[in-house]
MDAnalysis code that builds the backbone (N, CA, C; Angstrom):
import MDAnalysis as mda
import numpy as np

u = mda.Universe.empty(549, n_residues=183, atom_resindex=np.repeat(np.arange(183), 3), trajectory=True)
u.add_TopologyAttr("name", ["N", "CA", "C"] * 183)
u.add_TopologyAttr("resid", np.arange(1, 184))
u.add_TopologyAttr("resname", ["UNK", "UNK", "UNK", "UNK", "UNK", "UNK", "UNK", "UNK", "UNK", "UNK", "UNK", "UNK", "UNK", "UNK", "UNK", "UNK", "UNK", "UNK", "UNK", "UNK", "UNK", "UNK", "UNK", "UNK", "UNK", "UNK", "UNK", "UNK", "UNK", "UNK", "UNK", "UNK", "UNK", "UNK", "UNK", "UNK", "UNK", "UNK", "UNK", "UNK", "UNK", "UNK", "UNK", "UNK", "UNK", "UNK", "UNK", "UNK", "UNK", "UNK", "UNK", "UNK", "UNK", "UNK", "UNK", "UNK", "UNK", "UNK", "UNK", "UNK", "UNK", "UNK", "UNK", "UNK", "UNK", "UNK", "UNK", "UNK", "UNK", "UNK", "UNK", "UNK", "UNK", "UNK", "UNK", "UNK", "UNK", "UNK", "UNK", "UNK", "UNK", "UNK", "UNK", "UNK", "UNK", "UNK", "UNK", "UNK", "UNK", "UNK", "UNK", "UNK", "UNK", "UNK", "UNK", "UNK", "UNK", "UNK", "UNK", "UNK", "UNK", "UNK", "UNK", "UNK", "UNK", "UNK", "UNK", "UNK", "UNK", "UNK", "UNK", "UNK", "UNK", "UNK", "UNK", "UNK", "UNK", "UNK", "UNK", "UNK", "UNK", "UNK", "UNK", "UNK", "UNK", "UNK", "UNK", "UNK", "UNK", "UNK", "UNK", "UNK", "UNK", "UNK", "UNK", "UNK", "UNK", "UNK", "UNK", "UNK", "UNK", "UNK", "UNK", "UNK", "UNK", "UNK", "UNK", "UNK", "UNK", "UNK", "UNK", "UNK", "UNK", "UNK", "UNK", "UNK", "UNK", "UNK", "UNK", "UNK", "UNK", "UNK", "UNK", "UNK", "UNK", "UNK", "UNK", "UNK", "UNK", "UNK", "UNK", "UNK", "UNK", "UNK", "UNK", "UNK", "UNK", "UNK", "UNK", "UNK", "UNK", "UNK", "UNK"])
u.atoms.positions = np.array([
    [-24.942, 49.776, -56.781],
    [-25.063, 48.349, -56.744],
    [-23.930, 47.721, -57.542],
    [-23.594, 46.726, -56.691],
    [-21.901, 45.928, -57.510],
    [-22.707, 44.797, -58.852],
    [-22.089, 45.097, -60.048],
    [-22.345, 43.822, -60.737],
    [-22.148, 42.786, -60.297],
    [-22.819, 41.642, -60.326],
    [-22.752, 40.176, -60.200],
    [-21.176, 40.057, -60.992],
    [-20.603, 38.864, -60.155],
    [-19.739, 38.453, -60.446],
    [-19.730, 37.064, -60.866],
    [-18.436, 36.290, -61.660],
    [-18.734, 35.049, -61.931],
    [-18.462, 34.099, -60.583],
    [-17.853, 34.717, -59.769],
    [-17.315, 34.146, -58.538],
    [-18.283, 34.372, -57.242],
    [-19.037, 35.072, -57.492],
    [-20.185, 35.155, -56.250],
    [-20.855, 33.941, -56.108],
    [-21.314, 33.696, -54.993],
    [-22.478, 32.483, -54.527],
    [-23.656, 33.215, -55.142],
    [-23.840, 33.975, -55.631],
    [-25.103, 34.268, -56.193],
    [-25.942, 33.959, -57.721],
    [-24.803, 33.392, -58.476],
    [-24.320, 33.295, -59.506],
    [-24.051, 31.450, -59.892],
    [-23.748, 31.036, -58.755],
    [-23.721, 29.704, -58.694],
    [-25.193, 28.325, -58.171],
    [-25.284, 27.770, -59.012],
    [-26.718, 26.803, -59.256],
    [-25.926, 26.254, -57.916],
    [-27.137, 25.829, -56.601],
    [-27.080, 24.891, -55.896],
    [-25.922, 23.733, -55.737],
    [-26.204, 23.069, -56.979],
    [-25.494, 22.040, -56.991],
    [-23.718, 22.455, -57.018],
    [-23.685, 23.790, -57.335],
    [-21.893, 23.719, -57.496],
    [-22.090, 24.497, -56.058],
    [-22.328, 24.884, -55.117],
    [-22.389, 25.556, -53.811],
    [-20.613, 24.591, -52.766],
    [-21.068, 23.611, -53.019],
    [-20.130, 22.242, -52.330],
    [-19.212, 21.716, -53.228],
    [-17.999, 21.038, -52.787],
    [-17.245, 20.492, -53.202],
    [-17.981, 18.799, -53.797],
    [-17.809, 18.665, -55.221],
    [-18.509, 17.197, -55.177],
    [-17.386, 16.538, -54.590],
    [-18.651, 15.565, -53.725],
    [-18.473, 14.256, -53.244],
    [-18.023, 12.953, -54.027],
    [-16.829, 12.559, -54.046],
    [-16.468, 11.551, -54.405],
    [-16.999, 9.936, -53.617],
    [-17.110, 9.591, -54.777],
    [-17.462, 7.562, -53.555],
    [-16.610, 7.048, -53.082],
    [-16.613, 7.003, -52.037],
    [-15.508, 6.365, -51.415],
    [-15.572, 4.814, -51.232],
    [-15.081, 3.669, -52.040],
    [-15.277, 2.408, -51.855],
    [-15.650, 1.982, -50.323],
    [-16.339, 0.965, -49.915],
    [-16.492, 0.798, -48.381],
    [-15.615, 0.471, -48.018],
    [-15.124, -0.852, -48.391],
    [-13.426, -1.185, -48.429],
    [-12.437, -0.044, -47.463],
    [-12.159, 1.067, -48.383],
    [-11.943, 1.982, -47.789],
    [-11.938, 2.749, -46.648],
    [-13.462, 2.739, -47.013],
    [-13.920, 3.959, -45.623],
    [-14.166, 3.000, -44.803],
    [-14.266, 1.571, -44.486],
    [-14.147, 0.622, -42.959],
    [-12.630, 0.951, -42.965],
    [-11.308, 0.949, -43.625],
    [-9.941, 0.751, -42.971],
    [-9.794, 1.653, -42.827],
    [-10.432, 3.158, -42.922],
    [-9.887, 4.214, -42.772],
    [-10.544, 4.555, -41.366],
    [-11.834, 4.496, -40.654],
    [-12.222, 4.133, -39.676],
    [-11.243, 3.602, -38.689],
    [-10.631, 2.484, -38.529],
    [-10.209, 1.553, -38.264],
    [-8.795, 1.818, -38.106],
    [-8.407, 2.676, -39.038],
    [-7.140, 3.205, -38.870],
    [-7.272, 4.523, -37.250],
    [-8.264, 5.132, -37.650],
    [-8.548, 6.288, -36.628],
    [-9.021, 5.765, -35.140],
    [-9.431, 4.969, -35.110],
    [-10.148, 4.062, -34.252],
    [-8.973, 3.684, -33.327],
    [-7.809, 2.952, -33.981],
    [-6.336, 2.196, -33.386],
    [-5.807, 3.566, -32.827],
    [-5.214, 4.297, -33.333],
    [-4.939, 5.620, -33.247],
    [-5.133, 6.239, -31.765],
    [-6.460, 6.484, -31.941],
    [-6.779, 7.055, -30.492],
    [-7.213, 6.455, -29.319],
    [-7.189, 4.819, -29.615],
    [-6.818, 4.130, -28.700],
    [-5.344, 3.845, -28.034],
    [-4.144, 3.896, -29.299],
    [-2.736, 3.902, -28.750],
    [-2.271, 5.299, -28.295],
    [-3.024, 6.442, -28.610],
    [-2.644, 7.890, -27.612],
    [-3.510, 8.007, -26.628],
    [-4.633, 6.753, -26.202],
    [-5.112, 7.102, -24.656],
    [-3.998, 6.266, -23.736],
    [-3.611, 5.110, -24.484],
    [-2.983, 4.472, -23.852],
    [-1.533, 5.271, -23.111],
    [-1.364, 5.883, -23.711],
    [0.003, 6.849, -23.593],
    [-0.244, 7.686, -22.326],
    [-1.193, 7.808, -21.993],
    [-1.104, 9.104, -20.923],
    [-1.572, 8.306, -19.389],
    [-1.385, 8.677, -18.183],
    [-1.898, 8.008, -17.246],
    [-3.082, 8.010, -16.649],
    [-3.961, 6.993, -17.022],
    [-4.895, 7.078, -17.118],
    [-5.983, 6.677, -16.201],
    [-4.525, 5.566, -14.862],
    [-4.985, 4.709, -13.586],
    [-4.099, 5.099, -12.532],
    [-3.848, 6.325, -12.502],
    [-3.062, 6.769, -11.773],
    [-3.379, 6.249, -10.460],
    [-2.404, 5.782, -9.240],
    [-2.227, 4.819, -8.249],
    [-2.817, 5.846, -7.098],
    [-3.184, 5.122, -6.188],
    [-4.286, 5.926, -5.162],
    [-3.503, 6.346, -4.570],
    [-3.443, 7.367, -3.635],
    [-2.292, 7.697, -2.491],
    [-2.087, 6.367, -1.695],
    [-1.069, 6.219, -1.237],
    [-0.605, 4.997, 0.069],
    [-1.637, 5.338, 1.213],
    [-2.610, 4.835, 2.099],
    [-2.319, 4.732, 3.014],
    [-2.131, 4.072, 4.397],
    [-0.615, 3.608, 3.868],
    [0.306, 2.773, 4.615],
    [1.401, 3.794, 5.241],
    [1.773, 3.593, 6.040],
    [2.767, 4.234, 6.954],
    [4.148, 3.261, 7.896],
    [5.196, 3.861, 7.521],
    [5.976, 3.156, 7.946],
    [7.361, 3.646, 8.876],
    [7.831, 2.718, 9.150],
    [9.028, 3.444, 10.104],
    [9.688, 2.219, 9.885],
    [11.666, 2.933, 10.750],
    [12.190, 1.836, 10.755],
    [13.750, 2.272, 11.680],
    [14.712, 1.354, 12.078],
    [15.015, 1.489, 13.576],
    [14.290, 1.932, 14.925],
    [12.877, 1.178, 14.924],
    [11.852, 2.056, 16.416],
    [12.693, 0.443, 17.337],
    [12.398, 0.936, 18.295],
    [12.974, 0.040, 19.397],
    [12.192, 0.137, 20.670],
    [12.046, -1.166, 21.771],
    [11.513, -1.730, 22.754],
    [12.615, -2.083, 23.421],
    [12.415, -1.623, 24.629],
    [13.292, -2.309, 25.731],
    [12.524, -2.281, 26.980],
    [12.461, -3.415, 27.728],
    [11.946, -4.110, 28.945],
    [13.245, -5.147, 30.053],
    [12.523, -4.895, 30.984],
    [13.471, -5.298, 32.207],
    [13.000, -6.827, 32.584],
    [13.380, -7.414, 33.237],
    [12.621, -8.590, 33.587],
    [11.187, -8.292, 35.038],
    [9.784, -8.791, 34.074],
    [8.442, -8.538, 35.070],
    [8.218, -7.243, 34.592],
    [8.484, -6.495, 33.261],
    [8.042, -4.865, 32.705],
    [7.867, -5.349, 31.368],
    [7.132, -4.480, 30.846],
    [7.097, -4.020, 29.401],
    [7.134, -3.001, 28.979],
    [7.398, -2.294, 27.397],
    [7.037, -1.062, 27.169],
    [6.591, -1.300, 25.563],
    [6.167, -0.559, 25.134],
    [5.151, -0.195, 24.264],
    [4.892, 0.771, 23.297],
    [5.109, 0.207, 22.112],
    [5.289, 1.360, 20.608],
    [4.332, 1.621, 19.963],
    [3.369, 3.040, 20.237],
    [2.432, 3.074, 19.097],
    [2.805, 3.711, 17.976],
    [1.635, 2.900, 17.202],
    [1.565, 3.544, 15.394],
    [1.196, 4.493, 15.372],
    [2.285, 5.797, 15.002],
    [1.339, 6.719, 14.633],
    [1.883, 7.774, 13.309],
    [0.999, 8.881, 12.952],
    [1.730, 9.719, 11.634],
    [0.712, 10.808, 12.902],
    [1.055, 12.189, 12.990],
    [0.837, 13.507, 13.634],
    [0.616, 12.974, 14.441],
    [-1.106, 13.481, 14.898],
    [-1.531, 12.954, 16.291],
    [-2.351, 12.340, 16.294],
    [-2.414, 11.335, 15.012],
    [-3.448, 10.038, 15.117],
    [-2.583, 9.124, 14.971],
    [-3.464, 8.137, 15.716],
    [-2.622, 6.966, 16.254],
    [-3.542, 5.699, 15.678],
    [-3.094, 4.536, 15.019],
    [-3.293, 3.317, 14.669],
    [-2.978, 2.238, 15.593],
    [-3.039, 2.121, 16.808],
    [-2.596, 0.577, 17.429],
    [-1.149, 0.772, 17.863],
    [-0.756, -0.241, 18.809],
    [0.214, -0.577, 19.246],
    [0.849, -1.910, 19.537],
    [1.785, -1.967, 19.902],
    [2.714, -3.266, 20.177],
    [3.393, -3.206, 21.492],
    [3.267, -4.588, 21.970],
    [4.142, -4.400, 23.451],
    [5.031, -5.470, 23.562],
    [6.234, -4.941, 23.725],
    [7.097, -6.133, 24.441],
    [7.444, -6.300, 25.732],
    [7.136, -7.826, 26.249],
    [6.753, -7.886, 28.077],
    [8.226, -8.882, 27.998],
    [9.006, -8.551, 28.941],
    [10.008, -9.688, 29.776],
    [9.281, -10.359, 30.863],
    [9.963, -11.220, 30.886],
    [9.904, -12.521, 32.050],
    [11.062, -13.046, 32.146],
    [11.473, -13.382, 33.534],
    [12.274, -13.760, 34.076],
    [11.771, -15.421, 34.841],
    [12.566, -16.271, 34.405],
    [12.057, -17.564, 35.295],
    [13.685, -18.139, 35.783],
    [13.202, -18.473, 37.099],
    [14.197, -19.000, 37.959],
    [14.569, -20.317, 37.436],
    [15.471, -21.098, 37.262],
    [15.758, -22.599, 36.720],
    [15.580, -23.436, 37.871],
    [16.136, -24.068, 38.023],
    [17.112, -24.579, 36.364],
    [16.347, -25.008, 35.009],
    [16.958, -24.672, 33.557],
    [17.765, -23.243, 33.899],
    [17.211, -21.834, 33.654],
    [17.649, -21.025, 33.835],
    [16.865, -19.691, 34.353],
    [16.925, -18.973, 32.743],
    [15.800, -18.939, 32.824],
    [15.290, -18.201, 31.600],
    [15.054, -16.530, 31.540],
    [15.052, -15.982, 30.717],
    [15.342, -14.682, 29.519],
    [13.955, -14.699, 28.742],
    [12.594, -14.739, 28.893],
    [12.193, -14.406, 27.654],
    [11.766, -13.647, 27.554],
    [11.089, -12.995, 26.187],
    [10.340, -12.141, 25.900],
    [9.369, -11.928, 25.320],
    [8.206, -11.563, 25.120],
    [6.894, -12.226, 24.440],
    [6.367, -10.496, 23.571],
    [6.196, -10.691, 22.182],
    [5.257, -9.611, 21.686],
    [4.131, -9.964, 21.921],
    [3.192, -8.507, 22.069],
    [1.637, -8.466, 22.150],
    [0.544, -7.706, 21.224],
    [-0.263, -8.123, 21.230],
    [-1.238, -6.580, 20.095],
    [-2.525, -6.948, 20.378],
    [-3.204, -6.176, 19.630],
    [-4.959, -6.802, 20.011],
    [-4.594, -8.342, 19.201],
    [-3.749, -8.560, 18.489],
    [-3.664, -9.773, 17.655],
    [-2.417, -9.952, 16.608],
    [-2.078, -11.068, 16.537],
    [-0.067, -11.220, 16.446],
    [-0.007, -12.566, 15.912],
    [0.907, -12.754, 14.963],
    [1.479, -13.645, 14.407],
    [2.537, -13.664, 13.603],
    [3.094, -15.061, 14.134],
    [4.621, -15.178, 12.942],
    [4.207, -14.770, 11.065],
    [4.797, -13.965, 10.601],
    [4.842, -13.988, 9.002],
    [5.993, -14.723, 8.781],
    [5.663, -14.268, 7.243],
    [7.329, -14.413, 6.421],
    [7.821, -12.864, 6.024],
    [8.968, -12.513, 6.101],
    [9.097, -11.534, 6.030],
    [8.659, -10.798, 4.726],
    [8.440, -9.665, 4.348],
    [8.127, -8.958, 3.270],
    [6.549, -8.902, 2.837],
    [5.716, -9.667, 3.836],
    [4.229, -9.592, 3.748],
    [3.326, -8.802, 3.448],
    [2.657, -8.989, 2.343],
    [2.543, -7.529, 1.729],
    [0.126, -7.451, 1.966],
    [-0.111, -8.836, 2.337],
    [-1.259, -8.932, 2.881],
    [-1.303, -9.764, 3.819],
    [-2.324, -9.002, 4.998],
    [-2.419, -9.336, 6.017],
    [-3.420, -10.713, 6.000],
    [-2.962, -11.950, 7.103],
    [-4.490, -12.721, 7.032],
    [-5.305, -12.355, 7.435],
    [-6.687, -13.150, 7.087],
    [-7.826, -12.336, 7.974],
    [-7.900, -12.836, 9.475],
    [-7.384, -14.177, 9.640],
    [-7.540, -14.990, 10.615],
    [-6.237, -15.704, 11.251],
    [-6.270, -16.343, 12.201],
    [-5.081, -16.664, 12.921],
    [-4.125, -16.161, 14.022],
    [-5.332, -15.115, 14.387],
    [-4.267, -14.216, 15.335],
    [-4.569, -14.478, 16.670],
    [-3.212, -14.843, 17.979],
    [-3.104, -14.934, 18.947],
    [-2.560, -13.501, 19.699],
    [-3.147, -13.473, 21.206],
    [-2.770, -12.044, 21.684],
    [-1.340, -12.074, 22.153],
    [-0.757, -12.938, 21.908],
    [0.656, -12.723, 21.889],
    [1.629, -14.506, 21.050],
    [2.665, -13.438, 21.188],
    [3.954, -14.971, 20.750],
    [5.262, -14.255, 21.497],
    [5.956, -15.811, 21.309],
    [7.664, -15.679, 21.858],
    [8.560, -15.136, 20.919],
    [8.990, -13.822, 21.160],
    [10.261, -13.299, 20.372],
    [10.942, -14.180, 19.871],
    [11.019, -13.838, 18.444],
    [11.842, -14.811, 17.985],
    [13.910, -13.688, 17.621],
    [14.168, -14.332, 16.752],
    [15.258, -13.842, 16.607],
    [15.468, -12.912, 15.300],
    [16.343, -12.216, 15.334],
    [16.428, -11.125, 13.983],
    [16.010, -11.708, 12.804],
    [15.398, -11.124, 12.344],
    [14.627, -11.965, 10.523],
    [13.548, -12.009, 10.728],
    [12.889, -12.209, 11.897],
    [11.611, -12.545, 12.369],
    [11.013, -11.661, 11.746],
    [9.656, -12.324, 11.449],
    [8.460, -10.801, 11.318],
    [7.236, -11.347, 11.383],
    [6.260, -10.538, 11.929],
    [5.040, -10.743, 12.713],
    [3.916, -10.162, 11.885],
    [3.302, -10.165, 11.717],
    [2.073, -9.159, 10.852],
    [0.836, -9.200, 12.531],
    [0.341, -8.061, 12.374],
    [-0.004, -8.175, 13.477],
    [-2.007, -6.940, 13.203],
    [-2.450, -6.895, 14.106],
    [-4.103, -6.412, 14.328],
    [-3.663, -5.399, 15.117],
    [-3.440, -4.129, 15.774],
    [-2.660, -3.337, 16.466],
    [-3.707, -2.557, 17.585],
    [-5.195, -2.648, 16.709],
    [-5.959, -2.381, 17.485],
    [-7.637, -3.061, 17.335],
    [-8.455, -2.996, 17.445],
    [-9.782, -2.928, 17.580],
    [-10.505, -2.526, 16.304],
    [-9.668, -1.972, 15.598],
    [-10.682, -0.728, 14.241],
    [-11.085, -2.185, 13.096],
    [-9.911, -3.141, 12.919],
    [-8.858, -3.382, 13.323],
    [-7.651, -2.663, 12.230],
    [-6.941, -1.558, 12.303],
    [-5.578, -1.600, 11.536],
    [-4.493, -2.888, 11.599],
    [-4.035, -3.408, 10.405],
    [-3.115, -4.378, 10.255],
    [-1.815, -3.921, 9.979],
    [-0.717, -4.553, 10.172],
    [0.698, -3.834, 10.297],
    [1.605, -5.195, 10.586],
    [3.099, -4.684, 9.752],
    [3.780, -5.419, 10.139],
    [5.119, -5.367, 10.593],
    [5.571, -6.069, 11.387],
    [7.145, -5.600, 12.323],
    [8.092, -7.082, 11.646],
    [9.007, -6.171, 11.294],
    [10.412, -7.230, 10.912],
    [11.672, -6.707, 12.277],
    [12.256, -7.856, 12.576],
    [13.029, -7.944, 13.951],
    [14.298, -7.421, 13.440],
    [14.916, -6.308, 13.560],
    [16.251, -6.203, 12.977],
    [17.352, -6.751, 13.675],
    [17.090, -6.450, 15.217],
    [18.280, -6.844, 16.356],
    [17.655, -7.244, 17.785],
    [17.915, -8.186, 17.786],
    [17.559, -8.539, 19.434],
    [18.867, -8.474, 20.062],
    [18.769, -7.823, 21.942],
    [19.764, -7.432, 23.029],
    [19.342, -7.799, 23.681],
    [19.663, -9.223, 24.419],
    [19.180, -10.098, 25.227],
    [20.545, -9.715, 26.943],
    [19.999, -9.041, 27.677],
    [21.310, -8.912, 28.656],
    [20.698, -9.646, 29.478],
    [21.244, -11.111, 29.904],
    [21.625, -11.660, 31.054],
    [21.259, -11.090, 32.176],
    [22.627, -10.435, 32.177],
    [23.076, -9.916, 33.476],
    [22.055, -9.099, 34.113],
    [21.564, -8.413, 33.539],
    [20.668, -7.009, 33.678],
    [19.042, -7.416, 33.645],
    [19.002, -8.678, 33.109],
    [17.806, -9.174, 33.085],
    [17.117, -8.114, 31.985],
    [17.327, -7.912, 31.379],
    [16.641, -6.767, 30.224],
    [16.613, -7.270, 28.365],
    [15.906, -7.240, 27.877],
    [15.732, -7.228, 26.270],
    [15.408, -6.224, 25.708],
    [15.945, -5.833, 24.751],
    [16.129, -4.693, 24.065],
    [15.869, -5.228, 22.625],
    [15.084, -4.788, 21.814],
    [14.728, -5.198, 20.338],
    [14.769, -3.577, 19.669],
    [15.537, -4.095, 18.047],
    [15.557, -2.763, 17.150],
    [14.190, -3.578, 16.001],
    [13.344, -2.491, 15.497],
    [12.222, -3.489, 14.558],
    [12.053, -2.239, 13.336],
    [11.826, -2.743, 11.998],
    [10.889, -1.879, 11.434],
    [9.541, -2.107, 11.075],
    [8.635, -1.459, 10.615],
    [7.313, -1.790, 10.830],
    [6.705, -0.938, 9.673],
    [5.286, -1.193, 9.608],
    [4.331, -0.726, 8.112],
    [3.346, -0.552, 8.704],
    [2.149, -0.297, 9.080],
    [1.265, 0.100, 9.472],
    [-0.439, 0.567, 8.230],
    [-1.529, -0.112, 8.129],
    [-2.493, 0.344, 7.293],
    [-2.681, 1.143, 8.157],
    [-2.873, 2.380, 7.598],
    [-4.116, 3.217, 8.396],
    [-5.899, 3.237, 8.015],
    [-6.145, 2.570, 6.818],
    [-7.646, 2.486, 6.776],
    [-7.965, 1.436, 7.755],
    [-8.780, 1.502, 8.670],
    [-9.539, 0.442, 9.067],
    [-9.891, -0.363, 8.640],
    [-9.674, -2.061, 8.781],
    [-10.458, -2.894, 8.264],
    [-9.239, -3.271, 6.801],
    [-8.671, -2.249, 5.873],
    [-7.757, -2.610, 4.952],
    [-6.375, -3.680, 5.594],
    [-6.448, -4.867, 4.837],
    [-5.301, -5.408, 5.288],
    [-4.278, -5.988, 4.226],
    [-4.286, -4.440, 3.465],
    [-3.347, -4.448, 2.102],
    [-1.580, -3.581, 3.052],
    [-0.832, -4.221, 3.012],
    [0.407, -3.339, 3.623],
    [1.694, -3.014, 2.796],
    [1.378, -2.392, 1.689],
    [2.256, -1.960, 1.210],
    [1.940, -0.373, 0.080],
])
């Protein structure tokens, strides 16, 4: 059997077992709180903590339409092999005087924007309008679900001769249904 030592816990009264406790003024121990408190509020802040949802918006840009006079043709939205809606551009030809060139976009639903439109309206949409000229841009309903989307006009090719219009556009496309956030 080992002699007791002066350094054993066996040897020591209760009360010396622990380090005494000093008083800590309250004063104190609220700013010291308070200090810890700030602290690990400015290192949550630090990390990302609202990280941004995936996009899903979809976009393209140089797609192009070309129609003859009394034809149209027709660009759908799509990413693989799902498809969001489409757009059509129809020519017309009118005899004069004087003899007209136009061309009309279509969708389940269409309207003039301002360019860079980053929400769709909910309301206001006609099943078609008159091509306007490069700058133009349309925000448009593409289908039924309804997906919202929008086309900026880069180049209109108006041939006379040939009776034909040719448009270069880029475009944005929601793919959630019903979302008419586009960017």
């Amino acid at each position: 059997m080992m002699p007791p030592s002066s350094s054993s816990r066996g040897n020591l009264p209760p009360s010396r077992l622990f380090l005494p406790l000093r008083r800590i003024p309250l004063r104190a121990h609220f700013a010291a709180s308070l200090a810890v408190a700030l602290v690990a509020l400015l290192l949550a802040g630090c990390g990302e903590q609202n990280p941004l949802e995936p996009s899903t918006v979809i976009e393209g840009s140089d797609a192009m339409l070309s129609a003859g006079a009394g034809g149209s043709d027709t660009f759908v939205f799509s990413r693989g092999t799902a498809t969001y809606g489409q757009i059509r551009l129809s020519v017309y030809w009118f005899e004069g005087p004087p003899q007209v060139l136009a061309g009309y976009l279509s969708s389940e639903g269409i309207q003039v924007a301002d360019p860079g439109l980053r929400l769709a309206p909910e309301s206001g949409y006609s099943p078609q309008v008159l091509l306007g000229d490069p700058g133009s841009s349309y925000v448009l309903m593409t289908d039924d679900a309804p997906h919202y989307g929008r086309i900026d006009i880069v180049a209109v090719d108006e041939r006379l001769t040939d009776r034909t219009i040719a448009i270069t556009f880029d475009w944005v496309v929601q793919t959630e249904a019903g979302n008419r956030r586009l960017y």
